[in-house]
N, C-alpha and C positions, 0 to 999 in steps of 0.2 A: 459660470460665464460672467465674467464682468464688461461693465459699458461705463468706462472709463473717459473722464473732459479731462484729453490731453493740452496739450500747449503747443503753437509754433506750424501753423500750417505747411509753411515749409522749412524747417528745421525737423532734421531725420531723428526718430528714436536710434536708442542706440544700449547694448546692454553689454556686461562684462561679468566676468566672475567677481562673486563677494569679496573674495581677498585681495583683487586687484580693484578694487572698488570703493574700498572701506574709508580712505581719507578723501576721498571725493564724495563721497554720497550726499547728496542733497535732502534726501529722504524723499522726493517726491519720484516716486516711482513703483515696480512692484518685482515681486521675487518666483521665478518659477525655475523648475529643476529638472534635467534630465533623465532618460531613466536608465537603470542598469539592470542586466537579467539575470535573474536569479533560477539556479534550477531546482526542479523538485524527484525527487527517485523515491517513488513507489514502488517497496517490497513487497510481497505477499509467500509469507512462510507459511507449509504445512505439517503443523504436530499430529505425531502418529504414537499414540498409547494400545498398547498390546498388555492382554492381561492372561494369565492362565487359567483353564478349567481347574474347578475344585476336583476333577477327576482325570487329569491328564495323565498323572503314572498307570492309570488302566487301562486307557486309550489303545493299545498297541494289543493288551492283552484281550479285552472283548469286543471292539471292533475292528482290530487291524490297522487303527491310523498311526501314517510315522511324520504327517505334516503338524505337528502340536508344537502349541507355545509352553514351554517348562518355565523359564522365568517373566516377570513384570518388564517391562521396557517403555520408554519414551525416547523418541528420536526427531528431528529436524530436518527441514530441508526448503532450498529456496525456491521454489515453486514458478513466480515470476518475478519481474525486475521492466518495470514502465520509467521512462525518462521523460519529462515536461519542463516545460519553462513558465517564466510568469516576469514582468515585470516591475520595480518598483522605483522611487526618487532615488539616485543615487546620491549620496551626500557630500561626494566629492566634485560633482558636477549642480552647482547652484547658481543662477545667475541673476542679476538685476537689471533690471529694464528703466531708464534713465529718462523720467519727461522734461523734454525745454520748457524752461519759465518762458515763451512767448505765448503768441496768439492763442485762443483755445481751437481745439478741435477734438473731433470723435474719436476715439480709440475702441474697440470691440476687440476683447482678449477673452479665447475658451480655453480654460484649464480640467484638467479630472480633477476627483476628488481628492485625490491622493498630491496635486499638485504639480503634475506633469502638462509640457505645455501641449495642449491639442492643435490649434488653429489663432489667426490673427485676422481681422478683420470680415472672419466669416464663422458660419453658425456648422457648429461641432454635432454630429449625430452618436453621443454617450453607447449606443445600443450596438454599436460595431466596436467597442472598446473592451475588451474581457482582460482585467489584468490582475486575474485571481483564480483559483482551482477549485472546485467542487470539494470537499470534505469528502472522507469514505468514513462510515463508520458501522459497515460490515469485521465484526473480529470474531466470526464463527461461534458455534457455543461447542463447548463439552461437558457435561454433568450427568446425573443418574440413568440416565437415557442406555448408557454405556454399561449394562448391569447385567448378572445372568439369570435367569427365568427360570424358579425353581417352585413345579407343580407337578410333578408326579406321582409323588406319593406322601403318605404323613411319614415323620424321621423318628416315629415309635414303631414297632414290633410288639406283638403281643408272643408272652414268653412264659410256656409253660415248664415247672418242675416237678418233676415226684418227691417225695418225701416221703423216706419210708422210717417205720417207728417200730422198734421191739418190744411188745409190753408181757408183763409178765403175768400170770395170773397163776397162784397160787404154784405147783410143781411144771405149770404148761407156758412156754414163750411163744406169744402169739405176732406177727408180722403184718403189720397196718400201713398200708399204700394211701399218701394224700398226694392229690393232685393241688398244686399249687401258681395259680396265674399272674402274670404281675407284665406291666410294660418297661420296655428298655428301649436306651437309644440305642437305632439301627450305627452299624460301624461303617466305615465308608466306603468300604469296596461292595457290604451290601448294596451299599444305595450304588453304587458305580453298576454291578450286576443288574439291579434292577433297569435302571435308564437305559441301558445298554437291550436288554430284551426287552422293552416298551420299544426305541427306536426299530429295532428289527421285526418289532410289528409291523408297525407304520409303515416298513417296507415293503411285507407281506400283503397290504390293506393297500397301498399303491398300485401292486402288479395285480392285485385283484381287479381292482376298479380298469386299467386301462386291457385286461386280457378277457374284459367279458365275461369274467364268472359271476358279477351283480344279476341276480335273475332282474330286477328292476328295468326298464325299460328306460333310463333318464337321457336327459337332453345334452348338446352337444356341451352348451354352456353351462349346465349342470357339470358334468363329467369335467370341465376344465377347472369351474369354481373347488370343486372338494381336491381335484389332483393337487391347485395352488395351495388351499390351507395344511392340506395334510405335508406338501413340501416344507410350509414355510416353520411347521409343527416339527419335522423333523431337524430342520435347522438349528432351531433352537437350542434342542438338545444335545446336539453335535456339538455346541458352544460348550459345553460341560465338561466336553473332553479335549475339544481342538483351541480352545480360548477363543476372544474376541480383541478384534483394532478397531480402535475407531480414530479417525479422522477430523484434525478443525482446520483450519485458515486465520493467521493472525496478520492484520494488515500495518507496517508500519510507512513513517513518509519520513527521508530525511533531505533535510536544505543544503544545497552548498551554493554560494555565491563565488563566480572565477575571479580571479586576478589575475591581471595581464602580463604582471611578472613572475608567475607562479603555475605555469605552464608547464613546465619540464618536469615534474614529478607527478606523483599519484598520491590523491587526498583521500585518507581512509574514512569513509564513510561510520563503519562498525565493523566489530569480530563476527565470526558467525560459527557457532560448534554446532555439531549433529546432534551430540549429548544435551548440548546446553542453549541453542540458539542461536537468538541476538545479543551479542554481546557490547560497552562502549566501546568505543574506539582505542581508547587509553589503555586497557587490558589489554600488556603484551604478553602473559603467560598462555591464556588461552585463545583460540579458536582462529581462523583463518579469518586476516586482510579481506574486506571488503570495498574497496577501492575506486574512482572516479577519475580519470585523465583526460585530457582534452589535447586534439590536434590540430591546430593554426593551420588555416588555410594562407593567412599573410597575406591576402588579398587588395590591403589596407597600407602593406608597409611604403610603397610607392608612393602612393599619394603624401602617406605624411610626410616623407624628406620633404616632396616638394611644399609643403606646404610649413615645414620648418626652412625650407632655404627663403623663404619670401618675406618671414617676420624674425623680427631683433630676438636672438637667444632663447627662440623656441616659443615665444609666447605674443600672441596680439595683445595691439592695445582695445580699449573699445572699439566694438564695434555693432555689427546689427542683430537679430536674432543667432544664437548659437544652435549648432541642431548634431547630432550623431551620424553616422556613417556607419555602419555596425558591419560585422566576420561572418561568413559564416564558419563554425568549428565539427569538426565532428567529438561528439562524446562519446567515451566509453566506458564501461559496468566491467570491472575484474572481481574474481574470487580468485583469492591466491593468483594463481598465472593462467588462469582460464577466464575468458572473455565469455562475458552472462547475456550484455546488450549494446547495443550500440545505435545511434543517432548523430544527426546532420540539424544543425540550428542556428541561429541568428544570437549569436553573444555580442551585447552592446560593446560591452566596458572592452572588447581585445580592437574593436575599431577603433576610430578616430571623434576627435570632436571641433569640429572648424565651424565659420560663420558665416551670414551672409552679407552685402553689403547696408551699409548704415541706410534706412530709408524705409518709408512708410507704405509699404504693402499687404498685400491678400494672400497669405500664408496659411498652409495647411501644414500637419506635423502625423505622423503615425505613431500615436504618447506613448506605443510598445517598444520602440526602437528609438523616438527623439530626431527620425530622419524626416525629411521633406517630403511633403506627397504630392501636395502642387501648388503654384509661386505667379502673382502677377502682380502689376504695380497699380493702383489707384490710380482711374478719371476721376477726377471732381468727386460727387458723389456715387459713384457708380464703380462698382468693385469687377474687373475685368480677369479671372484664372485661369491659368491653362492648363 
C-alpha cells in the first residue's frame, strides 16, 4: 500500500501505457500492471508394475489357476486431469500513473505484491486475493514393499545315498552298504509342490475353524481374527504363483498461458504412452497428443469495435485508471480425439482493456481480473463508493 503526496488538487491523474508514455514521462509518478490468466492442468497418472511368481508355470498344474502373470510389465494411465487458473502481471499490459506538478494532495494507491493494481483511494483486504496454487507434492511411493514373502520352508533338503562297496577278502567278495547324508538344493517345482500343499492346508484349517470341528469353544471375534490371518497367510502364497501389481500415483502440473490470437488450435500440453508415460511435448515419434483448446465465448467482441470506433487508430491517448474486462472461455483437456475434462473460466487476456475517465476517485479493482468492483468520486476529504 502506498500513501503517496500527489500534486494538483484539481488537476485529474491520469495514466497510459509505458510505450505510449516513454517520451513524455516526467518520472513523477508510478507503474502498476494488469493481470493476465494463466492456467494450471493437474495430471495425476497411475503406474501399474505387475511381476511374476517364481512359480507361476506350476500355478495351473497344483492349484488349477489360469489368472497368472507369466511376464514382468509396467503400464500407464491418466487417472485424472483438474483445470485451475491463477493469475499474474501481464507484461504486456503495464501502465503509468502520471502526477501534476501542482498543488499537493493525498493519493492512497493498494497494489499486491506481485504488482497488480488492487484499489485507489481505499484500503485493499490482501486476504480475499489468492493468486497462487497450493503445491501438491504427493508422487506416491513404490519400493521393496512390492516383494514376495518367502517363508515356508528352508531351500535345503536333506538327501540321503547308499553306497555300496565290494571288498574282497581273501577267495570271498563281500558287499558293504553305507549310508550316506548330505544337503542339496531343493529344485523348484519341489518348492512349487511344496507351497502348493502348505496353501491347501491352510484351506483345510479354514473350513475347519468356520464348520465347527474346533472342539474349543472361542469367541466370535476370536473366530474372525484367526479366519483373517490364515486368509491373509493364504494370499500370500497365492502371490507365488498368481504374481503381484502394485500400484503408485505420479502427480505432474503443466502451465499454459492463452493468447488471444492463438485460439483456433490445440496446444499440446505433453505425449502420453501406456508403455511409457509422460512424455515432452516435442516427441512426435511416441505417445498420444495431450492437448489444451479454448472456446471464445466473444462476449467482448462488441464492445471493443465500439470502443475502437471512438479513439484515433485503435488506441487512447492518456487517460484515467486502465482496468480489464475479461471472457469467459470454456477449456478443454484432449488425449488424442477424446475429451479427458472440460471447464468454464474467466481468461483476462481474450477480453478487452479500456479506461476510465481522467479524475481523482475511490476505485476498487478485482487484481484477479484487473476489472472494476466499485467506483465513486471524492468529497473533500471524505471518500463516497458505490
Amino acid at each position: 500500500m502506498l500513501l503517496i503526496t500527489a500534486c494538483g488538487s484539481q488537476v485529474p491523474l491520469r495514466s497510459g501505457h509505458v510505450r505510449t508514455m516513454e517520451a513524455g514521462d516526467t518520472g513523477k509518478g508510478m507503474y502498476y500492471a494488469l493481470p493476465r490468466s494463466v492456467v494450471a492442468i493437474d495430471v495425476e497418472i497411475t503406474q501399474t508394475v505387475s511381476k511374476p511368481g517364481p512359480y507361476a508355470a506350476y500355478a495351473e498344474r497344483y492349484l488349477g489357476l489360469d489368472e497368472v502373470i507369466f511376464f514382468p510389465n509396467i503400464s500407464y494411465e491418466i487417472s485424472r486431469v483438474s483445470i485451475n487458473g491463477y493469475a499474474e502481471p501481464d507484461p504486456e499490459q503495464i501502465y503509468f500513473v502520471e502526477f501534476p506538478d501542482e498543488e499537493e494532495q493525498n493519493l492512497y494507491v493498494s497494489l499486491t505484491e506481485e504488482g497488480l493494481i488492487a484499489s485507489v483511494n481505499r484500503e485493499f483486504d490482501n486476504e480475499d486475493f489468492q493468486s497462487g496454487l497450493s503445491e501438491s507434492t504427493d508422487y506416491g511411493y513404490f519400493g521393496s514393499d512390492a516383494t514376495f514373502n518367502y517363508f515356508i520352508d528352508t531351500n535345503l533338503k536333506e538327501q540321503i545315498d547308499t553306497v555300496i562297496e565290494h571288498v574282497r577278502m581273501d577267495t570271498i567278495t563281500v558287499q558293504r552298504q553305507t549310508l550316506r547324508r548330505s544337503w542339496v538344493e531343493k529344485g523348484e517345482e519341489l518348492r512349487a509342490s511344496e507351497v502348493a500343499e502348505y496353501i491347501l492346508e491352510i484351506r483345510e484349517k479354514k473350513f475347519d475353524l468356520i464348520s465347527g470341528f474346533q472342539e474349543i469353544n472361542y469367541s466370535k471375534e476370536a473366530l474372525e481374527y484367526m479366519y483373517s490371518e490364515m486368509d491373509k497367510l493364504e494370499s500370500d502364497y497365492l502371490d507365488l504363483f498368481t504374481g503381484i501389481t502394485a500400484s503408485q500415483t505420479i502427480n505432474y502440473r503443466f502451465i499454459h498461458t492463452p493468447e488471444k490470437d492463438r485460439t483456433d488450435t490445440r496446444h499440446t500440453l505433453f505425449r502420453f504412452s501406456q508403455q511409457e508415460g509422460v512424455l515432452p511435448a516435442h516427441e512426435d515419434d511416441g505417445g498420444v497428443p495431450v492437448t489444451i483448446a479454448y472456446q471464445r465465448s466473444h462476449a467482448t467482441d462488441e464492445l471493443d469495435r465500439k470502443i475502437r470506433e471512438t479513439s484515433q487508430e485503435g488506441r487512447r491517448s492518456a487517460a484515467g485508471f486502465h482496468y480489464r474486462i475479461p471472457e469467459y472461455t470454456n477449456l478443454l483437456i484432449h488425449t488424442g480425439n477424446e475429451k479427458r475434462a472440460e471447464t468454464r473460466m474467466q481468461i483476462n487476456q481474450f477480453g478487452i482493456v479500456t479506461s476510465l475517465p481522467p479524475g481523482q476517485s475511490t476505485i476498487e479493482f478485482y487484481p484477479n481480473t484487473g476489472s472494476v468492483k466499485s467506483i465513486g468520486e471524492l468529497d473533500g476529504d471524505k471518500d463516497d463508493s458505490n
